[in-house]
C-alpha positions as CSV (number, residue, x, y, z in Angstrom):
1,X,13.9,-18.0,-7.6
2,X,16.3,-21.1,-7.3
3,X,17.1,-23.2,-4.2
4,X,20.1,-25.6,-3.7
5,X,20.7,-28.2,-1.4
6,X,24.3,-27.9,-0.2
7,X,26.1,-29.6,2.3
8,X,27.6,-25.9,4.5
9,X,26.3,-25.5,8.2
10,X,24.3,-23.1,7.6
11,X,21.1,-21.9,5.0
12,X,22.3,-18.6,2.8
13,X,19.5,-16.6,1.3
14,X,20.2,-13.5,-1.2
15,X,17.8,-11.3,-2.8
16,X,19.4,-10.0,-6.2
17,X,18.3,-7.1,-6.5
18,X,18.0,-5.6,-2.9
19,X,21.3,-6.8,-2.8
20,X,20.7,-8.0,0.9
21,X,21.6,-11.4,2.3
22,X,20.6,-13.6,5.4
23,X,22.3,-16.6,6.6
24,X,21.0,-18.6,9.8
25,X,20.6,-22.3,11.5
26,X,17.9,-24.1,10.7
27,X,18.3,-25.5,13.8
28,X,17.9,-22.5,15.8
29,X,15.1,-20.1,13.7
30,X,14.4,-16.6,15.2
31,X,12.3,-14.3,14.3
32,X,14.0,-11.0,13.3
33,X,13.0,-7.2,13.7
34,X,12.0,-5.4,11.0
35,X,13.4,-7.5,9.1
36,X,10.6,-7.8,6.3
37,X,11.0,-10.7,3.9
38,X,14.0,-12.8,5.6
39,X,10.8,-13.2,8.3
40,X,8.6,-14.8,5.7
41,X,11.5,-17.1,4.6
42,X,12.1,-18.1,8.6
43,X,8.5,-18.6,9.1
44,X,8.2,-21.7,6.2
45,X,11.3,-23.3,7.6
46,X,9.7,-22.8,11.5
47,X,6.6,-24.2,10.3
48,X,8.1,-27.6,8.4
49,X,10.2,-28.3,11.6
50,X,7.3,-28.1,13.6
51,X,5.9,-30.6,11.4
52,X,8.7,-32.5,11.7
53,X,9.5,-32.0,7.9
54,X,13.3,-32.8,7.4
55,X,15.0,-30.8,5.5
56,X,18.8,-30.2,4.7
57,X,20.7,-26.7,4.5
58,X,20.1,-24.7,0.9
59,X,21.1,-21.5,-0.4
60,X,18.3,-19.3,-2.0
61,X,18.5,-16.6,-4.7
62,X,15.6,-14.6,-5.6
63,X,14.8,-11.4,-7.3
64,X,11.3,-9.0,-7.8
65,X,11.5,-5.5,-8.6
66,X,8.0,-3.8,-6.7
67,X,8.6,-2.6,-3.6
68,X,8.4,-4.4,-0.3
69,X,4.7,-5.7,0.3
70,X,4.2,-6.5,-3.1
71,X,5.3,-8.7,-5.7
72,X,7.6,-11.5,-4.7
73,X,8.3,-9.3,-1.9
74,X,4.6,-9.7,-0.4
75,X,3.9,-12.4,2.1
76,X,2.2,-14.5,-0.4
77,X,3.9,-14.8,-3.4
78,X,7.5,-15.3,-1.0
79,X,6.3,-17.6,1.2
80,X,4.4,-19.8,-1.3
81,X,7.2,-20.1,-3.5
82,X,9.8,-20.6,-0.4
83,X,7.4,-23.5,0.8
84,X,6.9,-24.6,-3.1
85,X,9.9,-25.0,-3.8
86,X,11.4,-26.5,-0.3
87,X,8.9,-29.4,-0.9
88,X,10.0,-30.4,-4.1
89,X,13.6,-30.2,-3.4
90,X,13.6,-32.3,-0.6
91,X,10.4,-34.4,-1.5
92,X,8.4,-33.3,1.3
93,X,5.2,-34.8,0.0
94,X,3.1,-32.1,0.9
95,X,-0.2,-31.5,-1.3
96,X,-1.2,-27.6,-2.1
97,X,-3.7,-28.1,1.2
98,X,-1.2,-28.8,3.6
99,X,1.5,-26.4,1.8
100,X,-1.6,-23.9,2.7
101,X,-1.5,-25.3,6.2
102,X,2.4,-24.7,6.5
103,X,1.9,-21.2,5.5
104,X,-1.3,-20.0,7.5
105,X,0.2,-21.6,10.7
106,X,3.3,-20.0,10.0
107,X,1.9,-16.9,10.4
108,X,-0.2,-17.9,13.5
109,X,3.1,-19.2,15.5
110,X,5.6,-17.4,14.4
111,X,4.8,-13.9,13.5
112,X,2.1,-14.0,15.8
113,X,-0.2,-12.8,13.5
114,X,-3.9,-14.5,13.1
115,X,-3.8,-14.8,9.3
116,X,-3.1,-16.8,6.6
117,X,-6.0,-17.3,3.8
118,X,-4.5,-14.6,1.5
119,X,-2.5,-17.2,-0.3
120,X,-5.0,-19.5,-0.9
121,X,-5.8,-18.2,-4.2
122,X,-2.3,-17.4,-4.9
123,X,-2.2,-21.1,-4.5
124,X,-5.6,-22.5,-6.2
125,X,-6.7,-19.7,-8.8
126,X,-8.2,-20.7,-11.9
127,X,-8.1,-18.9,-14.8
128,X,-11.1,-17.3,-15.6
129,X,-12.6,-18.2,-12.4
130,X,-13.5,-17.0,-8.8
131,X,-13.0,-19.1,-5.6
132,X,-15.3,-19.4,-3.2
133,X,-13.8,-20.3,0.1
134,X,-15.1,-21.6,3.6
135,X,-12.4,-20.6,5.9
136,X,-13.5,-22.6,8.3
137,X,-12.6,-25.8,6.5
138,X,-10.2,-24.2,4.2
139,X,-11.9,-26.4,1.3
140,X,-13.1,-23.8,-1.9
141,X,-15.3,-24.2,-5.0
142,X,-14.3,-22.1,-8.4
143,X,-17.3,-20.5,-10.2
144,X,-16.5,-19.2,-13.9
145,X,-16.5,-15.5,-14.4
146,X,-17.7,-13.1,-17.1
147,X,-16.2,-9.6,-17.2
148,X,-16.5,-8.9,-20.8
149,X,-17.5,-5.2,-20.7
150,X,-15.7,-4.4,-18.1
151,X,-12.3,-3.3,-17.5
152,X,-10.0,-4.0,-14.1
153,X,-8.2,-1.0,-12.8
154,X,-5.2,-2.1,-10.5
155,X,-4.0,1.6,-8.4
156,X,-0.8,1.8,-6.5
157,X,-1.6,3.7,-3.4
158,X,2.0,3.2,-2.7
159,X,0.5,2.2,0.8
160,X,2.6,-0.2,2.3
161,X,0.5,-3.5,3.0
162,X,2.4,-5.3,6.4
163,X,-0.3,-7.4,8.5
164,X,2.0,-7.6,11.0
165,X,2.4,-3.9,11.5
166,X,-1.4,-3.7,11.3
167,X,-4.4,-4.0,13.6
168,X,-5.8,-7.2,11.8
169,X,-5.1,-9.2,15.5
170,X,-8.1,-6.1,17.1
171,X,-10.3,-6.7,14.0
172,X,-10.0,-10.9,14.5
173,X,-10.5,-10.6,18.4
174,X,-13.5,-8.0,18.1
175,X,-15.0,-10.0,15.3
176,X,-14.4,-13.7,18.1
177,X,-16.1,-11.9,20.8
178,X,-19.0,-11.0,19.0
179,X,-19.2,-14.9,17.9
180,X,-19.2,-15.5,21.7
181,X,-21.7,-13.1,22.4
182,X,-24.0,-14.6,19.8
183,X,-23.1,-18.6,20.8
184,X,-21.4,-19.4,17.5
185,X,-18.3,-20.7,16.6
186,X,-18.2,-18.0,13.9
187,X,-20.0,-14.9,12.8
188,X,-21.2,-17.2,9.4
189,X,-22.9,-18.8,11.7
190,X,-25.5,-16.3,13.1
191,X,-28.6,-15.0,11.2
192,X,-29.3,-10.9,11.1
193,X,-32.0,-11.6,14.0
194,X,-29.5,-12.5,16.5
195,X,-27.2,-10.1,15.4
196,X,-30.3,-7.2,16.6
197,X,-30.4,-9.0,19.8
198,X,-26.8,-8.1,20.3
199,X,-26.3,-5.2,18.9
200,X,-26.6,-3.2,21.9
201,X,-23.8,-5.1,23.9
202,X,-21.5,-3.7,21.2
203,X,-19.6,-0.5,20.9
């Protein structure tokens, strides 16, 4: 990936080898249908203007070769470098937290999808290490790992992963009423006990 600052009207962004383009105002940022990974790039520049994060037109090449959903064209890996990389050209100051922040409300505002934890570890991962995160505060802890002995088989199911094509909004609103059912802010919260109490109010 590279960004430029330049001094044109408008931002250009090309992905090499797609071969496809997308030039718009930063001033004006829509979101586009079906229009895959010039969403994720509109969602980081939404975000930082909400934020009131200044930044100047740039031009944007950028190149992965697994299909859409994965690689730098997933969510995560796109918008982490987009927002990455935007901060330290125009010396945003933002720490990995808030660069987090930009990315999960991103999501929440403009793609109007509930998400946004997926790229924590995308963000934090440690070698050798597992994170285990509170996504309530959004604050994690790595423990070490051992896997000697075992081997990690990674499948492509050639399943197209797209959260906002997906019923992850259902799954998030099923999962808040049952907090309100039990009294709790979040499921975490509750013990199996009051979970039996409930269980008949749910279907």
């Amino acid at each position: 990936m590279q960004l430029i600052k330049v001094t044109k009207t408008l931002v250009f962004i090309y992905a090499l080898n797609k071969e496809e383009t997308h030039t718009f105002d930063k001033k004006q940022v829509i979101s586009l249908i079906y229009r895959a990974w010039r969403n994720y790039i509109l969602e980081i520049v939404a975000e930082l203007k909400v934020l009131g994060k200044k930044i100047a037109n740039f031009n944007s090449f950028f190149a992965g070769y697994s299909p859409d959903g994965a690689d730098i064209y997933s969510s995560t890996v796109l918008k982490n470098s987009f927002v990455f990389g935007l901060n330290e050209l125009f010396d945003l100051g933002l720490s990995k937290h808030e660069m987090i922040i930009v990315f999960q409300k991103g999501e929440h505002h403009f793609a109007i999808v509930k998400y946004g934890i997926h790229q924590y570890a995308n963000m934090f991962g440690m070698e050798k290490n597992a994170l285990l995160l509170d996504c309530r505060t959004i604050e994690s802890q790595p423990y070490e790992i051992y896997i000697n002995g075992y081997d990690l088989i990674l499948v492509n199911s050639n399943v197209k992963y797209d959260l906002s094509e997906s019923t992850y909004n259902n799954r998030r609103e099923a999962c808040e009423k049952i907090s309100r059912l039990l009294g709790v802010d979040i499921i975490k919260d509750s013990t199996k006990e009051n979970l039996d109490h409930i269980k008949n109010k749910l279907t």
